[in-house]
C-alpha positions as CSV (number, residue, x, y, z in Angstrom):
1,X,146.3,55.3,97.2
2,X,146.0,58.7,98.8
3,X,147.2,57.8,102.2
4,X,150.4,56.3,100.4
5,X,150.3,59.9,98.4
6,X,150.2,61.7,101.3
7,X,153.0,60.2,103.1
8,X,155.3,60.6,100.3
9,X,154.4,63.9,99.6
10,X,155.0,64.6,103.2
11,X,158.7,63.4,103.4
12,X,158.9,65.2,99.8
13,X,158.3,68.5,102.0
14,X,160.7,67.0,104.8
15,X,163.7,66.7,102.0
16,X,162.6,70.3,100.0
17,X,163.5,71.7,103.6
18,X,166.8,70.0,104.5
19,X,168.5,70.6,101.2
20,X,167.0,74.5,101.6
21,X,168.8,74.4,104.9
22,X,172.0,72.3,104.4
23,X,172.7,72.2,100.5
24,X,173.9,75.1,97.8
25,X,174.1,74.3,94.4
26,X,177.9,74.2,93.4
27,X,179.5,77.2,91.6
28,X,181.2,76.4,88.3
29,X,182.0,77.6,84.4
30,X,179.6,75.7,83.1
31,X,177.5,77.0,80.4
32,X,173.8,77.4,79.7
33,X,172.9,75.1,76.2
34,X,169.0,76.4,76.6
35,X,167.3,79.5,77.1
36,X,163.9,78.7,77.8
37,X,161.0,75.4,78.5
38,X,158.1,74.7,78.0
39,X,156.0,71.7,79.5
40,X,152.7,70.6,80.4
41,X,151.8,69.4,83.1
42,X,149.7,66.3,84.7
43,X,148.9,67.0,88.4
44,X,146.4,64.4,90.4
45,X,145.7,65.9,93.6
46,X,144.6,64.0,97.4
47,X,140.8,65.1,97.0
48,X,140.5,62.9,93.9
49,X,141.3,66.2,91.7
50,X,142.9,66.6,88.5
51,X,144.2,69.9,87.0
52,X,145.8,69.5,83.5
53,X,148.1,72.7,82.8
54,X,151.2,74.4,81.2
55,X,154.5,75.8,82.4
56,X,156.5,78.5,81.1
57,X,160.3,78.6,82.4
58,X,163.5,80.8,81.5
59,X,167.0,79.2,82.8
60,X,168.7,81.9,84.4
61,X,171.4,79.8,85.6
62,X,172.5,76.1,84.9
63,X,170.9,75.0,88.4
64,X,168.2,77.4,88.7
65,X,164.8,77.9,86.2
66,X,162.3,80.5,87.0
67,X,158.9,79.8,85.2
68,X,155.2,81.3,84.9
69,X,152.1,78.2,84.9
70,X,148.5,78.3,84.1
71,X,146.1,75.3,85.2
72,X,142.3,74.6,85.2
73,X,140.9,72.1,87.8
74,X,138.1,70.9,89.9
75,X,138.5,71.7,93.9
76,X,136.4,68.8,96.2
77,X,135.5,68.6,99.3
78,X,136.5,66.4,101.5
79,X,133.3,65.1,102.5
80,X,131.7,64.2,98.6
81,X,130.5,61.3,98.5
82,X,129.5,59.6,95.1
83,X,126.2,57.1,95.5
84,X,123.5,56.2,92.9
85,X,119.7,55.8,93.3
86,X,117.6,52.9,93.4
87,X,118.8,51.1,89.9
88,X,114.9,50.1,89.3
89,X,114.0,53.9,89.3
90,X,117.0,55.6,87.5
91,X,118.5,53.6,85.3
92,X,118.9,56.5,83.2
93,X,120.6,59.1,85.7
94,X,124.5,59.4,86.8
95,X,125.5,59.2,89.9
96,X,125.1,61.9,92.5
97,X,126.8,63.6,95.3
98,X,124.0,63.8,98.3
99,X,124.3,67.6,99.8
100,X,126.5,69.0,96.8
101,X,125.3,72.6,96.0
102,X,128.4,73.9,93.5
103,X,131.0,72.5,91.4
104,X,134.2,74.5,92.2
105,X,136.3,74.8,89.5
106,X,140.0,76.2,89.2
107,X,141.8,78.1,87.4
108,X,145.0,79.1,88.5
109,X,148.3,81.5,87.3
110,X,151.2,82.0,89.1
111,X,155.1,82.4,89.3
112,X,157.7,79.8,90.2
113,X,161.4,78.7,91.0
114,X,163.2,75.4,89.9
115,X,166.3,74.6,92.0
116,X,168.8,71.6,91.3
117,X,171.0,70.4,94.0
118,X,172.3,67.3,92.3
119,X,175.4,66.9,89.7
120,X,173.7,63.3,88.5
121,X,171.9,65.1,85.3
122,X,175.9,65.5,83.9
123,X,175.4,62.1,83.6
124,X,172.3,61.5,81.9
125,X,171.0,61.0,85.4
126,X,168.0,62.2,87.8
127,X,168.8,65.5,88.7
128,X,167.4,66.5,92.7
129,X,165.6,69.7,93.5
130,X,162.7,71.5,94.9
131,X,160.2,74.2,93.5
132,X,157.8,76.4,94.9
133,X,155.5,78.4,93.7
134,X,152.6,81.0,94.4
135,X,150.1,83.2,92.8
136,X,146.5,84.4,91.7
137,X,143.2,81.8,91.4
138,X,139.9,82.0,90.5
139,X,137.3,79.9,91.4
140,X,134.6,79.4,89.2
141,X,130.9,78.1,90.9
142,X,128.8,76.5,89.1
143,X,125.3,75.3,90.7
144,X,125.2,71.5,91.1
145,X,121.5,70.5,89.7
146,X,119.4,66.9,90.6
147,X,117.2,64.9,88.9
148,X,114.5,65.0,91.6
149,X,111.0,63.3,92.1
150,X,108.1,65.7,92.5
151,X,104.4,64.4,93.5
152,X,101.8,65.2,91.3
153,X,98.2,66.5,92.1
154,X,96.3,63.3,91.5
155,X,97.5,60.1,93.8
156,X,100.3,58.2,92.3
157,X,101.7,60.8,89.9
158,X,105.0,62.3,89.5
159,X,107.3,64.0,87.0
160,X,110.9,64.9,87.3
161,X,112.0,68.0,87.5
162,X,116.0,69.2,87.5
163,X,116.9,71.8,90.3
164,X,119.3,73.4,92.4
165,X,119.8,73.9,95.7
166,X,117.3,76.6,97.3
167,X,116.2,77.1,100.9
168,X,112.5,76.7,99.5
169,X,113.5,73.1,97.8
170,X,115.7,72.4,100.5
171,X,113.5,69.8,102.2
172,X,113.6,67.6,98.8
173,X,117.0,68.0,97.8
174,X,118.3,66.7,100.4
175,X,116.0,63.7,100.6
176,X,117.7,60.4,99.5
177,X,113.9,59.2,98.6
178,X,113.3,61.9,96.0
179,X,116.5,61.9,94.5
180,X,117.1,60.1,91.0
181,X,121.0,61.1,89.9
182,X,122.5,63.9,89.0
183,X,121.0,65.9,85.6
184,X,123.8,66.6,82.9
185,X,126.7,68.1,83.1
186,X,126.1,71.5,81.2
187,X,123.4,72.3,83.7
188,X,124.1,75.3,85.2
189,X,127.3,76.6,83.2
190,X,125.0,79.8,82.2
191,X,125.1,80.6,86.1
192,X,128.7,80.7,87.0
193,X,129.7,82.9,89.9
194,X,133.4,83.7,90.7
195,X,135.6,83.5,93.9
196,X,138.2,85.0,94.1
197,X,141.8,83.7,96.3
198,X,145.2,82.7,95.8
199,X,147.6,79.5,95.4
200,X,150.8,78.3,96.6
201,X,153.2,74.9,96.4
202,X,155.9,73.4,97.5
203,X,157.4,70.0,95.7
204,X,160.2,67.5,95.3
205,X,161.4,68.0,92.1
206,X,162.9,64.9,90.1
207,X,163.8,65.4,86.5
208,X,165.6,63.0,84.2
209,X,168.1,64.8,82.5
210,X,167.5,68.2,83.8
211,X,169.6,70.1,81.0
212,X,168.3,67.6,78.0
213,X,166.2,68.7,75.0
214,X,163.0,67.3,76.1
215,X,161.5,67.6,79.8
216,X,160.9,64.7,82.0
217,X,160.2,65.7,85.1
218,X,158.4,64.6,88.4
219,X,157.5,66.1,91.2
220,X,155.8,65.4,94.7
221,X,154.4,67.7,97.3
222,X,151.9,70.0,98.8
223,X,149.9,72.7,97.6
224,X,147.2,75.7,99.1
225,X,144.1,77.1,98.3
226,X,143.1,80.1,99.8
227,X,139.6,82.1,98.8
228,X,138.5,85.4,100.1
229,X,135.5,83.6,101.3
230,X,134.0,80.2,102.5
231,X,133.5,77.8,99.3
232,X,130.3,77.0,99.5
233,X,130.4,73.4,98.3
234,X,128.2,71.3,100.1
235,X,124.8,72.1,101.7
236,X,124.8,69.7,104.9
237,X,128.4,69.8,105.9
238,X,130.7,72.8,106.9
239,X,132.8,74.4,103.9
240,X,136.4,75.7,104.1
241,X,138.3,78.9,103.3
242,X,141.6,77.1,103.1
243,X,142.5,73.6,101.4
244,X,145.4,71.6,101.7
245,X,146.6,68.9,98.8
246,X,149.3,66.6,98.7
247,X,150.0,66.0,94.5
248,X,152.1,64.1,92.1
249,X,152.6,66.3,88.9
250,X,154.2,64.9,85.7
251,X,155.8,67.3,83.5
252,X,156.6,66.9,79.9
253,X,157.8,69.4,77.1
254,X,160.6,70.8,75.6
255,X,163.7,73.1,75.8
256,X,165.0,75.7,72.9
């Protein structure tokens, strides 16, 4: 599914620069019937992500929309791996990812441009374009915690214990053996530390009717993260400053 993703999104970013090269939207009379949009938006991203959000837009022109958009999503690394204990030990546990040491959420603002290069939406048709966008993030951290196995002091006891990663539990978090699942969810939401960066995107944008009541949009393309510092996401495995998604974002809303 993502490699099919990625190759579409990458000829989306082939056509976004051909029509920005060889294509102006045609001058003409006609008037604008809406002032402003509103949509939400759907996006699934190529590191298994998700980030629900909302758009904002003004139509300055009959072929051009600028817009403002807020989102909240989760940021993985490449390298996560979902796996489960023995089932005869921890039944009761979720599945874990071995090394994790933060959930990296995101929440990002920014500003954006809609252009239309197509005539089709006159029609009741798909109207062709591209967008782009850039702005502000903020990355939210919040420690990742285990279900581990600890050894008692008498032989053959043992309690569980839930715990982040610490270079003084280091040697038994990141042992497959003492590891049950992961603990719940709201573990760790008290300790939430921020990083700060920035976001830009690029997209085919496909909308059908472009200058109808209601907004149906699609678009496909590629989107960057950029944090003032290394994300430290995983323990075991080298973390990135920059990532790179390819997504698919459905929009849906309404013009006034």
């Amino acid at each position: 599914m993502f490699r099919t993703l990625s190759c579409l999104s990458l000829l989306a970013c082939l056509t976004v620069t051909g029509w920005s090269q060889g294509m102006k939207p045609p001058v003409t009379g006609v008037g604008i019937i809406y002032n402003r949009e509103t949509s939400f938006n759907f996006k699934l991203t190529t590191n298994r992500g998700f980030a629900p959000g909302l758009e904002f837009g003004r139509l300055r022109t009959y072929y051009k929309t600028t817009y403002y958009h807020i989102s909240l999503g989760e940021l993985k690394h490449t390298k996560e791996q979902r796996q489960s204990a023995d089932p005869s030990v921890s039944r009761s546990f979720r599945p874990y990812v071995f090394g994790k040491q933060n959930n990296l959420f995101m929440l990002r603002g920014g500003w954006g441009v809609k252009r239309y290069y197509s005539e089709k939406a006159r029609q009741k048709g798909v109207a062709m374009g591209a967008s782009y966008a850039f702005g502000p993030s903020l990355g939210l951290l919040k420690p990742y915690y285990l279900a581990l196995r600890r050894v008692g002091n008498n032989p053959g006891e043992s309690r569980v214990t839930h715990e982040k990663y610490s270079e003084e539990n280091a040697s038994i978090f990141l042992d497959n053996t003492r590891i049950l699942g992961a603990s719940p969810f709201t573990r760790g939401f008290s300790e939430i530390s921020f990083l700060p960066g920035a976001n830009a995107s690029v997209a085919l944008h496909m909308d059908w009717g472009a200058f109808d009541e209601f907004v149906k949009a699609l678009e496909i393309g590629l989107m960057v993260d950029v944090f003032a510092k290394k994300a430290p996401i995983l323990v075991s495995e080298e973390n990135n400053q920059i990532f790179f998604n390819f997504f698919i974002n459905l929009q849906l809303g309404k013009r006034r």
